[in-house]
DSSP file (Angstrom, degrees, kcal/mol; ACC not computed):
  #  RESIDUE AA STRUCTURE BP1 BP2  ACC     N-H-->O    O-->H-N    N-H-->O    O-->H-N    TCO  KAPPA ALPHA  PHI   PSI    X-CA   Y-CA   Z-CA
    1    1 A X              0   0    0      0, 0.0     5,-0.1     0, 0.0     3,-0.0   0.000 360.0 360.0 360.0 110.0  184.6  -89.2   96.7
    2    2 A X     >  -     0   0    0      1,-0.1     4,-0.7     3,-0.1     5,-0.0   0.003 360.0-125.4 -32.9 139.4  181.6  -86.9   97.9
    3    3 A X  H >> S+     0   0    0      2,-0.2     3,-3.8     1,-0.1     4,-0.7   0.995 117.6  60.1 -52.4 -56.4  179.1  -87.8  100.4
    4    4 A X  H >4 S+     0   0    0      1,-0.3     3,-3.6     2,-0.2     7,-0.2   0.827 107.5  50.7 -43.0 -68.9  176.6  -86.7   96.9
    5    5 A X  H 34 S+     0   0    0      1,-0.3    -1,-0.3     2,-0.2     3,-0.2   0.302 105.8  47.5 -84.2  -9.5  178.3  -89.4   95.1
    6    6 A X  H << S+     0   0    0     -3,-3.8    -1,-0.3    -4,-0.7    -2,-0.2   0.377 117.6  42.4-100.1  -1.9  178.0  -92.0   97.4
    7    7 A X    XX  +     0   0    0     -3,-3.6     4,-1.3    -4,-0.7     3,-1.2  -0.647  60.3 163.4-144.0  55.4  174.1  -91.3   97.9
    8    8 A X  G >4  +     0   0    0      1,-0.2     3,-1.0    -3,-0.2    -1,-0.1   0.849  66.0  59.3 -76.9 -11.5  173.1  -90.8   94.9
    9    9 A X  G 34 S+     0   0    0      1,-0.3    -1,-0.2    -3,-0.1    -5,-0.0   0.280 108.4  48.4 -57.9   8.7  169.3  -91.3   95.7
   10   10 A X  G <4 S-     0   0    0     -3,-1.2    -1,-0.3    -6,-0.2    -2,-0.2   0.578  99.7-138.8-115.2 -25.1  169.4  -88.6   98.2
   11   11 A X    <<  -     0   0    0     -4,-1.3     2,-0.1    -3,-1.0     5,-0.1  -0.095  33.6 -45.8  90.2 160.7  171.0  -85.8   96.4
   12   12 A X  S >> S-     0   0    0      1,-0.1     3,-1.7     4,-0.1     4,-1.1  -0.382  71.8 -76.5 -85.3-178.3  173.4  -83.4   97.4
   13   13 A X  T 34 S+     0   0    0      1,-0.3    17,-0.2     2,-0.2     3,-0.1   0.547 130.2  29.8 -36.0 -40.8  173.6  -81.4  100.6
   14   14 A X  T 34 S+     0   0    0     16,-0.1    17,-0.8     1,-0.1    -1,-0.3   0.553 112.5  64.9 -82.2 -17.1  170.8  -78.7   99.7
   15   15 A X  T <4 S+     0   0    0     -3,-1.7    -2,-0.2    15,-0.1    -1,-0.1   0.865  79.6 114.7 -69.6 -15.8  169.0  -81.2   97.6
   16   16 A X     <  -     0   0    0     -4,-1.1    14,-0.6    -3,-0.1     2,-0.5   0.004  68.8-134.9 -45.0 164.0  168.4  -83.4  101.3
   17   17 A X  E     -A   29   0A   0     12,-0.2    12,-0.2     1,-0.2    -1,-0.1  -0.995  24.3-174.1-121.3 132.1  164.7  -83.4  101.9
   18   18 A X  E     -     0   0A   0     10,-2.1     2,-0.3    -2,-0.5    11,-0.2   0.877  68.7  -6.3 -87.1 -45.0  164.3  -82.5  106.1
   19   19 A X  E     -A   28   0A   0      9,-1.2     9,-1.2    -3,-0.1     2,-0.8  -0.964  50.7-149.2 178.2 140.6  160.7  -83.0  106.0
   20   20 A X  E     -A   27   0A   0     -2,-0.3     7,-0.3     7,-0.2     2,-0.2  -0.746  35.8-119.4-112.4 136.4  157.6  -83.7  104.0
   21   21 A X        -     0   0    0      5,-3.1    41,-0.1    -2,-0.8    -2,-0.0  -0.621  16.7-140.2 -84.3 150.6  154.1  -82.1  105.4
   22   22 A X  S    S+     0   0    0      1,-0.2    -1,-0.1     2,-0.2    40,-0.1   0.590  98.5  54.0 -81.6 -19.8  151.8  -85.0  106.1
   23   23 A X  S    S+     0   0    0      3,-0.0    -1,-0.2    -3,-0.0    -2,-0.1   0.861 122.4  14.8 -70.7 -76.2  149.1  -82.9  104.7
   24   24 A X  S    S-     0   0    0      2,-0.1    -2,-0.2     0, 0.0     3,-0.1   0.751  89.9-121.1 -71.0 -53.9  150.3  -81.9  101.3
   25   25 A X        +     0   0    0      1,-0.3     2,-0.2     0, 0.0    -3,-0.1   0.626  57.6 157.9 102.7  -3.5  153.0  -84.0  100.6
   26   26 A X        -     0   0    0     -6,-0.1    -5,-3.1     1,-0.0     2,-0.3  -0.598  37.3-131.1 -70.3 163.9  155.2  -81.2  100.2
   27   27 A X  E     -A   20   0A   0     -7,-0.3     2,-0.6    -2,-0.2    -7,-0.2  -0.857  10.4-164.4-111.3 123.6  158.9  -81.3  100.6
   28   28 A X  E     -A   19   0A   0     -9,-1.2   -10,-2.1    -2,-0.3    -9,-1.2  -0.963  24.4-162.3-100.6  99.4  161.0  -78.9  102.8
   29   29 A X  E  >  -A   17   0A   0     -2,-0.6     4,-2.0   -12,-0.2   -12,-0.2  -0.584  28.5-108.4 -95.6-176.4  164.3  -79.6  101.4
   30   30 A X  H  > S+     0   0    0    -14,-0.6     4,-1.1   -16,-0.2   -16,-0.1   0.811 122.8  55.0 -59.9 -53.9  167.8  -78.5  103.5
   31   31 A X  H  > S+     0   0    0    -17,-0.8     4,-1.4   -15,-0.4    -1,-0.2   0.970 109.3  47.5 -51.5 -66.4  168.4  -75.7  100.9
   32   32 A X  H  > S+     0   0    0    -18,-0.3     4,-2.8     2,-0.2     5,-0.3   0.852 102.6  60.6 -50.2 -51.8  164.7  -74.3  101.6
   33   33 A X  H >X S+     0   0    0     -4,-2.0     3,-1.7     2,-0.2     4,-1.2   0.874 104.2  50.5 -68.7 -78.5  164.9  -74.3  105.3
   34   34 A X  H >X S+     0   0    0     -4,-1.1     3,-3.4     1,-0.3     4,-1.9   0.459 112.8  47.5 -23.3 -86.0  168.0  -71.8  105.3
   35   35 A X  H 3X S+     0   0    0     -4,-1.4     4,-0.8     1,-0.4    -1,-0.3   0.541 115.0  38.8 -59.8 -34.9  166.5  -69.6  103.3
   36   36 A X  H <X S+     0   0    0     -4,-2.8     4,-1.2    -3,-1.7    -1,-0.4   0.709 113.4  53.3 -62.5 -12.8  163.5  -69.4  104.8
   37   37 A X  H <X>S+     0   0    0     -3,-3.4     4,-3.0    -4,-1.2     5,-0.5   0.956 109.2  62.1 -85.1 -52.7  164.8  -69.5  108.6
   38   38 A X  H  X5S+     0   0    0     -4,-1.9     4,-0.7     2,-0.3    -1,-0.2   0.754 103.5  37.4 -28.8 -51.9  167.0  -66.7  107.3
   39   39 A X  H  X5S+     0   0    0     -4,-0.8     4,-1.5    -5,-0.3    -1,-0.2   0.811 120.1  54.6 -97.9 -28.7  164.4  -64.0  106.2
   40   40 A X  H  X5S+     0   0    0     -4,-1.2     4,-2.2    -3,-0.2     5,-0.3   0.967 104.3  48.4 -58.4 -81.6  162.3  -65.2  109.6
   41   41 A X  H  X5S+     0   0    0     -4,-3.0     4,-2.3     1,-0.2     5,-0.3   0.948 113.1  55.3 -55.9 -22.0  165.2  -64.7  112.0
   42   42 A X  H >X<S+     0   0    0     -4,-0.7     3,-0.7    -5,-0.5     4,-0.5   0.847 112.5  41.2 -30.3 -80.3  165.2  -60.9  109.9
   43   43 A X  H 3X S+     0   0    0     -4,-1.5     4,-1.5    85,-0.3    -1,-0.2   0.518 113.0  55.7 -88.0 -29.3  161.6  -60.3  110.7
   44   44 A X  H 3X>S+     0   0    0     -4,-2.2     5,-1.8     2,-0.2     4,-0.6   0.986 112.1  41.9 -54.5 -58.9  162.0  -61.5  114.2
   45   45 A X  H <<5S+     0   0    0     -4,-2.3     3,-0.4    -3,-0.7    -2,-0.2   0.843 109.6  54.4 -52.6 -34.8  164.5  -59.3  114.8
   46   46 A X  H  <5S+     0   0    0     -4,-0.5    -1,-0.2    -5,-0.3    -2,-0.2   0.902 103.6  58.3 -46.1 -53.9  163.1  -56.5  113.2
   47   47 A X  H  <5S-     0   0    0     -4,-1.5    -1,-0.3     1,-0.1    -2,-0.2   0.508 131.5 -93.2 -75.7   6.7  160.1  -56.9  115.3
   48   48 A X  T  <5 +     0   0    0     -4,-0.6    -3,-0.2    -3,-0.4    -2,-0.1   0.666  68.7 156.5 116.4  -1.2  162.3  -56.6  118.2
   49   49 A X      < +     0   0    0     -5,-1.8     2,-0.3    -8,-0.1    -1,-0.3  -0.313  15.4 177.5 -62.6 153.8  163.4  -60.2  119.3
   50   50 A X    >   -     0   0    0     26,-0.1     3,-2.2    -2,-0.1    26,-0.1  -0.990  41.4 -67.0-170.9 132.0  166.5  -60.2  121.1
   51   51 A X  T 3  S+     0   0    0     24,-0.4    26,-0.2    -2,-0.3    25,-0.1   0.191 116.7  18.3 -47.7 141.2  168.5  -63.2  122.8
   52   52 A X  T 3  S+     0   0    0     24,-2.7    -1,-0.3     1,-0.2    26,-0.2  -0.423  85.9 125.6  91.5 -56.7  166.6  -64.6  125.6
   53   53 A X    <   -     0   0    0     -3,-2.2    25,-4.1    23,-0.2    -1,-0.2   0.043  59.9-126.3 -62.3 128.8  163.7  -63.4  124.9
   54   54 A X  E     -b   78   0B   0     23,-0.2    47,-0.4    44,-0.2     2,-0.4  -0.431  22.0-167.4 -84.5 158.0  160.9  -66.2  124.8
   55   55 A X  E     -b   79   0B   0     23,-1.8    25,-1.8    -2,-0.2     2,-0.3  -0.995  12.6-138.7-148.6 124.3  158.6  -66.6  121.6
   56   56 A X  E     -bc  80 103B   0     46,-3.2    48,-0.6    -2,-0.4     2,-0.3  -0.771  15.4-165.2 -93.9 150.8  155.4  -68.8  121.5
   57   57 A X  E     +bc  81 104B   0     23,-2.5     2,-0.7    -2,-0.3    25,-0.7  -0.785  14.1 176.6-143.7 111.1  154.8  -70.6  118.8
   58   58 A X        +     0   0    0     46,-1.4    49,-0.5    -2,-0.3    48,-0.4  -0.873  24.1 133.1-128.0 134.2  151.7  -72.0  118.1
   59   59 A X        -     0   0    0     -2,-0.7    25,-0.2    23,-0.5     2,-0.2  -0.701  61.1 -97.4-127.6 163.7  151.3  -74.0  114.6
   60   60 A X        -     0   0    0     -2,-0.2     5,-0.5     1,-0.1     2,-0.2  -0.411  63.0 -88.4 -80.5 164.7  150.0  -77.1  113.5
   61   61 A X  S    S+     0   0    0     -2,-0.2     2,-0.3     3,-0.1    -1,-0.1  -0.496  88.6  80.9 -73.9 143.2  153.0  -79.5  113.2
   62   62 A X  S  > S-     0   0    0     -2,-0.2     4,-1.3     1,-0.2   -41,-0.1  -0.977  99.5 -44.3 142.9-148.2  154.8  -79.5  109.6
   63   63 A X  H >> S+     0   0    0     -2,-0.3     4,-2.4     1,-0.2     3,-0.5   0.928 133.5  53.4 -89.4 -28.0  157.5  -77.1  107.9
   64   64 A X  H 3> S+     0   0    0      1,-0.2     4,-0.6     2,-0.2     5,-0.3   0.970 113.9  48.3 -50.8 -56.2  155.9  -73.5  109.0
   65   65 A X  H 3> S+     0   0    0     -5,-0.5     4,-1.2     1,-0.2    -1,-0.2   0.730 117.2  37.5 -63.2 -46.8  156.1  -75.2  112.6
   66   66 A X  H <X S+     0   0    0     -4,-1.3     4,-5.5    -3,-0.5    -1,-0.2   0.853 114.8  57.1 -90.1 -29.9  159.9  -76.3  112.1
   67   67 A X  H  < S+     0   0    0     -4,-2.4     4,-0.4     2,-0.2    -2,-0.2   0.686 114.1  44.1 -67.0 -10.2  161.1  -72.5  109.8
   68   68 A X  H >X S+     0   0    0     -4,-0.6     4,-2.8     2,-0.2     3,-2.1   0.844 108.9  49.6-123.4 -46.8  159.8  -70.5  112.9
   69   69 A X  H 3X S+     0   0    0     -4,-1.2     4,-1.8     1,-0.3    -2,-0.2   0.906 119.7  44.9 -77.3 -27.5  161.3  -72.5  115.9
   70   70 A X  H 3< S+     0   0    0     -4,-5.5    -1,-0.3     1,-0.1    -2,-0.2   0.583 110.0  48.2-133.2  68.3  164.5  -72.2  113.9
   71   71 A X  H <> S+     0   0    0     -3,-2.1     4,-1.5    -4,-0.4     3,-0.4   0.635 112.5  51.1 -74.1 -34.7  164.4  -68.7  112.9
   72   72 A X  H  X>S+     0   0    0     -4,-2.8     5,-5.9     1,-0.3     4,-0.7   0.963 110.8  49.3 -79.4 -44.8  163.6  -67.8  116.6
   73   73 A X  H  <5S+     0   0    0     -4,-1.8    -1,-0.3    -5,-0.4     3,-0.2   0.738 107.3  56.0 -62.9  -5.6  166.7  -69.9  117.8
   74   74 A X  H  45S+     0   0    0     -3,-0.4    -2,-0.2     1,-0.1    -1,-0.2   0.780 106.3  53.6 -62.3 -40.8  168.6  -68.1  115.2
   75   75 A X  H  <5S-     0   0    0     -4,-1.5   -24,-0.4    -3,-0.2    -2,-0.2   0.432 121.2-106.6 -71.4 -21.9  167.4  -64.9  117.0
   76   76 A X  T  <5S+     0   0    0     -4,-0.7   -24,-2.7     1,-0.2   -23,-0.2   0.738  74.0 139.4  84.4  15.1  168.5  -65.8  119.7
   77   77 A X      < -     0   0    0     -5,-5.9     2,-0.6   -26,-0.2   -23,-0.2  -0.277  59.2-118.0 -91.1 178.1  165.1  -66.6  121.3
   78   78 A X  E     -b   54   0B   0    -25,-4.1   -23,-1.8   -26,-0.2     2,-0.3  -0.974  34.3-146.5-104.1 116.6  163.9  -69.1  123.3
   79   79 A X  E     -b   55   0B   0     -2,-0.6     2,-0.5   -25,-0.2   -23,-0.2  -0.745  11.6-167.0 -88.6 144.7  161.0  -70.8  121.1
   80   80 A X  E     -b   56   0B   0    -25,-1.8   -23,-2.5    -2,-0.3     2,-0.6  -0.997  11.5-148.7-137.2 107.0  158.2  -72.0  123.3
   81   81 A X  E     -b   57   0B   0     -2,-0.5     2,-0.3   -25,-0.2   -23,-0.1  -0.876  11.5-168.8 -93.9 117.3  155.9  -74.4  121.2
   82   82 A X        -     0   0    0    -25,-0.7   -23,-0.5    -2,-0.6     2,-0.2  -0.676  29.1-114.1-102.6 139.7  152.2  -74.5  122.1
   83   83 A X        -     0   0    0     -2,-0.3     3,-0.2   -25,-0.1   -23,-0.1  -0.505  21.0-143.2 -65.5 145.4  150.0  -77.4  120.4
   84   84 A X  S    S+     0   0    0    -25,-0.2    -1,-0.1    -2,-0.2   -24,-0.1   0.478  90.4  67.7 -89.7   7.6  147.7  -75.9  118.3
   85   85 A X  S    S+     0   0    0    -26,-0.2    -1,-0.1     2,-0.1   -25,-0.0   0.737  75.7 122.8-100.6 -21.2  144.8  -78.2  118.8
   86   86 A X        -     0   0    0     -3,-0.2     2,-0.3     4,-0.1     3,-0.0  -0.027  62.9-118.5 -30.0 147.0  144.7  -76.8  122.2
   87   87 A X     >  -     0   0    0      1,-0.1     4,-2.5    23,-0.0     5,-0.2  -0.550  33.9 -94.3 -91.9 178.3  141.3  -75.1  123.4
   88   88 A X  H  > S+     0   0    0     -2,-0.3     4,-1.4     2,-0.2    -1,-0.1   0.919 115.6  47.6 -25.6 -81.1  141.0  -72.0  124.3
   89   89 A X  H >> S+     0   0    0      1,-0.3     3,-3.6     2,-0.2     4,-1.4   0.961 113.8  58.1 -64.0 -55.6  141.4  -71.5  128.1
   90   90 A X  H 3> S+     0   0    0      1,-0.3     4,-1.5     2,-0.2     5,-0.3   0.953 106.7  39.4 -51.8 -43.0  144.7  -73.9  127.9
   91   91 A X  H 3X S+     0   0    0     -4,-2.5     4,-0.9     2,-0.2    -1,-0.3   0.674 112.0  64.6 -91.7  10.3  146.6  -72.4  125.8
   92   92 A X  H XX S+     0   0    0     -3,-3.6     3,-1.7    -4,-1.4     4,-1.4   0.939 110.3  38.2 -27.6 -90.9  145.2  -69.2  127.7
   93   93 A X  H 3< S+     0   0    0     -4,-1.4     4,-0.4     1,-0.3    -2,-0.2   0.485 119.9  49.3 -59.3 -11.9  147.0  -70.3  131.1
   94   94 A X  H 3X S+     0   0    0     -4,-1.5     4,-1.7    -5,-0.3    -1,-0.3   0.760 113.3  45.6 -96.7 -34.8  150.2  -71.7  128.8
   95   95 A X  H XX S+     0   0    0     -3,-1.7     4,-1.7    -4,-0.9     3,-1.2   0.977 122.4  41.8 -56.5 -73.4  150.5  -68.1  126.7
   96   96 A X  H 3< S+     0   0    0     -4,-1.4    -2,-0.1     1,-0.3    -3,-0.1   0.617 109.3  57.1 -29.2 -49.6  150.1  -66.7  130.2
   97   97 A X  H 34 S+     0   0    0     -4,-0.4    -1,-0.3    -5,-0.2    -2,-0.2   0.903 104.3  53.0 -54.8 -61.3  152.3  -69.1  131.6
   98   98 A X  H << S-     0   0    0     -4,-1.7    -2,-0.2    -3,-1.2   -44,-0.2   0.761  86.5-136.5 -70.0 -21.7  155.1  -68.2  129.4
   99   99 A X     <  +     0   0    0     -4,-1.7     2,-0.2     1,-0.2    -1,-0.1   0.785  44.6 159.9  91.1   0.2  155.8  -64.4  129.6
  100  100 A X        -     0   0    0     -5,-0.4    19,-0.3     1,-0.1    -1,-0.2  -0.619  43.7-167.2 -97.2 147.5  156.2  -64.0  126.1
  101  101 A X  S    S+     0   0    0    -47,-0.4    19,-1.2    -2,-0.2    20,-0.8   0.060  81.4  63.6 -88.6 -16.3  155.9  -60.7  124.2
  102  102 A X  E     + d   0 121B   0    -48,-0.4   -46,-3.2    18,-0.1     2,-0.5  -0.943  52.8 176.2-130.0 116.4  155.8  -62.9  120.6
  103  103 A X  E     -cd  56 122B   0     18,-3.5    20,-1.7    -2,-0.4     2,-0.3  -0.676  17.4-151.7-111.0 145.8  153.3  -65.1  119.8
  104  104 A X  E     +cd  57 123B   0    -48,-0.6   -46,-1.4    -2,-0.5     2,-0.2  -0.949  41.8 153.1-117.7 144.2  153.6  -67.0  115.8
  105  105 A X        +     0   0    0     18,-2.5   -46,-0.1    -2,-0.3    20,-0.1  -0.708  43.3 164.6-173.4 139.7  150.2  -67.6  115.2
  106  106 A X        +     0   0    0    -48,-0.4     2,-0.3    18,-0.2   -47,-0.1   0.011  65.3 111.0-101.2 -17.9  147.6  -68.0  111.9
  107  107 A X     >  -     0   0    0    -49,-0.5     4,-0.9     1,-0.1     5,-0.3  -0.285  66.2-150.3 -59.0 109.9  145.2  -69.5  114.4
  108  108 A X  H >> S+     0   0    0     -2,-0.3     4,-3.0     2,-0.2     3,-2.7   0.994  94.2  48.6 -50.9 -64.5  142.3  -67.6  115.3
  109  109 A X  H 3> S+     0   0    0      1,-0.3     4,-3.2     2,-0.2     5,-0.3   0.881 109.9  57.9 -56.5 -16.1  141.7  -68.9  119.1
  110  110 A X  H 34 S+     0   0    0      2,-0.2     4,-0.3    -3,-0.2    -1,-0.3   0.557 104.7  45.2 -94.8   5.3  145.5  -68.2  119.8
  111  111 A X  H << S+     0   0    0     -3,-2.7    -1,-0.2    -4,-0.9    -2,-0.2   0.730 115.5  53.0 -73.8 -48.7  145.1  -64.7  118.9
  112  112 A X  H  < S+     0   0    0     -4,-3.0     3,-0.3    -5,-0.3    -2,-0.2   0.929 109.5  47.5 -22.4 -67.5  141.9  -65.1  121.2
  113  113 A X  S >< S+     0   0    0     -4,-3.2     2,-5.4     1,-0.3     3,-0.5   0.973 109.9  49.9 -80.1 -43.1  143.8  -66.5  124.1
  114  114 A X  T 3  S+     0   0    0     -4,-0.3    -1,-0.3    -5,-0.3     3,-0.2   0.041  76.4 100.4 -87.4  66.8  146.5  -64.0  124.2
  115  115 A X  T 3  S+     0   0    0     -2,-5.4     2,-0.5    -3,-0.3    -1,-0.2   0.895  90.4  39.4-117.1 -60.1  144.4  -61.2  124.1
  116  116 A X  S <  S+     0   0    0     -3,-0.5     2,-0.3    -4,-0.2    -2,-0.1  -0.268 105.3  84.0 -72.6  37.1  144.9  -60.8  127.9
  117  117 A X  S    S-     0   0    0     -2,-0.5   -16,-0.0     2,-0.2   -20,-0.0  -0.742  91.2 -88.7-125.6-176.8  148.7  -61.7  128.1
  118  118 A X  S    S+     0   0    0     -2,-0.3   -17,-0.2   -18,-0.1    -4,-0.0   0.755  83.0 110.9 -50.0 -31.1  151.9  -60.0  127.7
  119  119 A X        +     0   0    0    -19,-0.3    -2,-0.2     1,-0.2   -18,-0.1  -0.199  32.9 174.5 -75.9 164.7  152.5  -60.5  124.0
  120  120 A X        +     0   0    0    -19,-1.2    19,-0.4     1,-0.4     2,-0.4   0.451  58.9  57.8-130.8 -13.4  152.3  -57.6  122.4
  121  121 A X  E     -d  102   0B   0    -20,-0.8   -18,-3.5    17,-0.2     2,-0.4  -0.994  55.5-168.2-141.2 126.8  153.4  -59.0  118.6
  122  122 A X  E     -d  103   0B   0     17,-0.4    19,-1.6    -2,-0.4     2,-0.3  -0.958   2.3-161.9-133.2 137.5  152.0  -61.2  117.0
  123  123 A X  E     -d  104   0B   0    -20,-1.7   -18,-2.5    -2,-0.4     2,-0.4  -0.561   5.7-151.5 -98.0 126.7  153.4  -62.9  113.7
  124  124 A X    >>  -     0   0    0     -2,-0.3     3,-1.9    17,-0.2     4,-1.7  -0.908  34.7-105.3-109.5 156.8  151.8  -64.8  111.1
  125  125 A X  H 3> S+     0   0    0     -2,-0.4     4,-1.0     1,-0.3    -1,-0.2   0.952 126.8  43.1 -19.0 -69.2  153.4  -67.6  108.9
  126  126 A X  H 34 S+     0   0    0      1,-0.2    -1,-0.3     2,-0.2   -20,-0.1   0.917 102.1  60.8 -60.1 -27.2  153.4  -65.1  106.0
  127  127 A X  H X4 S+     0   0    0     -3,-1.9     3,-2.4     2,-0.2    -1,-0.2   0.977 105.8  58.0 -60.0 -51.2  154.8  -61.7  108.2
  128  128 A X  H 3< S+     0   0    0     -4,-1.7     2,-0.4     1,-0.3   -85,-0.3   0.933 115.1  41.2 -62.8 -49.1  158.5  -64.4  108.9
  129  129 A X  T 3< S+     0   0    0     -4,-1.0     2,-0.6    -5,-0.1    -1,-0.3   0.198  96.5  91.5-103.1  54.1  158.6  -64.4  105.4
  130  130 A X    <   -     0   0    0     -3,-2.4     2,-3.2    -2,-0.4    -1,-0.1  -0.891  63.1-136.1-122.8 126.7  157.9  -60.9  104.0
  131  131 A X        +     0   0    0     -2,-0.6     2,-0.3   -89,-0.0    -2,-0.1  -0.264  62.3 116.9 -82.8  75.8  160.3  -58.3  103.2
  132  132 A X        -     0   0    0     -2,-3.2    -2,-0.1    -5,-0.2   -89,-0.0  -0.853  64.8 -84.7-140.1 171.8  158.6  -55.4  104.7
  133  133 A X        -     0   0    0     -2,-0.3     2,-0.3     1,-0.1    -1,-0.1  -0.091  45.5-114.1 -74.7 145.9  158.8  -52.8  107.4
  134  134 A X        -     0   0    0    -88,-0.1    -1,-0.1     2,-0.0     0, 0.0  -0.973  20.3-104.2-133.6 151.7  157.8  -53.4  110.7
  135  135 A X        -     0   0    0     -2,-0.3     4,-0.1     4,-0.1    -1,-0.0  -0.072  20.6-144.5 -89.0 136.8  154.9  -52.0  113.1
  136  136 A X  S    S+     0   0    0      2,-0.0     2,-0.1     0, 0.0     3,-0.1   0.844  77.5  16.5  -4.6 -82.9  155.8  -49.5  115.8
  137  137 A X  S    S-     0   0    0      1,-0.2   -17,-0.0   -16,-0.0     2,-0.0  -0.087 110.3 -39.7-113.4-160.8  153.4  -50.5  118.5
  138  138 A X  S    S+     0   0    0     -2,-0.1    -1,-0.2   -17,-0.1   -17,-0.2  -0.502  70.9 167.6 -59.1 138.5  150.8  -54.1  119.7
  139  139 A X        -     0   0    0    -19,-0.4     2,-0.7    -3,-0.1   -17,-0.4  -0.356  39.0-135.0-176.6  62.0  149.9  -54.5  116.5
  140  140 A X        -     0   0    0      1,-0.2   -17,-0.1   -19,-0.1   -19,-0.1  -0.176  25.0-175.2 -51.3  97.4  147.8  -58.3  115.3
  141  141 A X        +     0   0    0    -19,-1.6     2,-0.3    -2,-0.7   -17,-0.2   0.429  42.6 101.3 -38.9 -20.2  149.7  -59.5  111.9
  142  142 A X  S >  S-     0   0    0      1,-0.2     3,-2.7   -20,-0.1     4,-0.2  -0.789  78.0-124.9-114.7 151.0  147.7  -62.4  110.8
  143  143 A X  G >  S+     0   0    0      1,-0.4     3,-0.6    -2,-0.3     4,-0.2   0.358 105.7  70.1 -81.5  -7.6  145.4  -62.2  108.4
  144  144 A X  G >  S+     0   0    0      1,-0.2     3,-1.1     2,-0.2    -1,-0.4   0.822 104.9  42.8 -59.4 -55.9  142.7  -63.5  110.6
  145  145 A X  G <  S+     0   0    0     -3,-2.7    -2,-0.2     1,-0.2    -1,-0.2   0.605  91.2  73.8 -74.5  -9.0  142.8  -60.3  112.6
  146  146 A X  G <  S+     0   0    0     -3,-0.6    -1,-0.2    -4,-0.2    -2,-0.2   0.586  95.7  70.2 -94.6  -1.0  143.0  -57.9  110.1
  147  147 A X  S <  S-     0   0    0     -3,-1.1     2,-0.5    -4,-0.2    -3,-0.0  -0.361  98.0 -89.4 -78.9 170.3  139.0  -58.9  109.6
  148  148 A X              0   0    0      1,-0.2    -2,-0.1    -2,-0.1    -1,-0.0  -0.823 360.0 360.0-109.3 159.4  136.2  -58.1  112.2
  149  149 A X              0   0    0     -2,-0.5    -1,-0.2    -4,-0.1    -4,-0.0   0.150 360.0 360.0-107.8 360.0  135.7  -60.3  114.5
């Protein structure tokens, strides 16, 4: 007898649901996270992550928040999670703090605050999962930046 067969209100093993955003009400099943944490540790690497190497990540809590911390353990990073509700000048002096060279971000003030730190890439939710080429040099990804400010 399967675990599925003994649970059938749960489903089998990719059917599990890991987490539901509090927000939407969407569902992150087991199946979903792989595959997305899969094409995010790609695009991490691509951009140049590399075991050890620390990565902020600041998200609201929910499945974007859980696909990037673990694609970046996938990577081989260290994932560094920043609240997003921070203001500004804190999560300055905590980007600052950390040393990191990779920020995850859609947030406009955390692109702000690390404007005078080390990182040098910054990823939005939609760059971990897009199968595309990746930029050369410091270069802000999230669609927030590609406007003027």
């Amino acid at each position: 007898m399967y675990a599925c067969d003994a649970l059938p209100s749960v489903g089998c093993m990719d059917e599990r649901i890991v987490m539901v955003d509090s927000g939407t009400g969407l569902e992150l099943t087991e199946e979903q996270l792989d595959e997305r944490s899969a094409v995010a540790t790609v695009q991490l690497r691509r951009r140049g992550v590399r075991t050890g190497d620390t990565v902020l990540i600041c998200l609201p809590v929910g499945p974007d928040l859980l696909v990037a911390a673990d694609a970046v353990i996938a990577a081989g990073g260290v994932a560094w999670p920043v609240p997003a509700d921070l203001d500004t000048g804190s999560l300055r002096d905590r980007i600052k703090a950390s040393g990191a060279r990779v920020m995850i971000s859609d947030l406009p003030h955390a692109l702000d605050a690390a404007d005078e730190s080390r990182v040098r890439v910054v990823m939005s939710v939609a760059d971990l999962s897009a199968l595309h080429s990746y930029p050369g040099s410091r270069r802000i990804c999230a669609e927030s930046d590609r406007t003027e400010r």
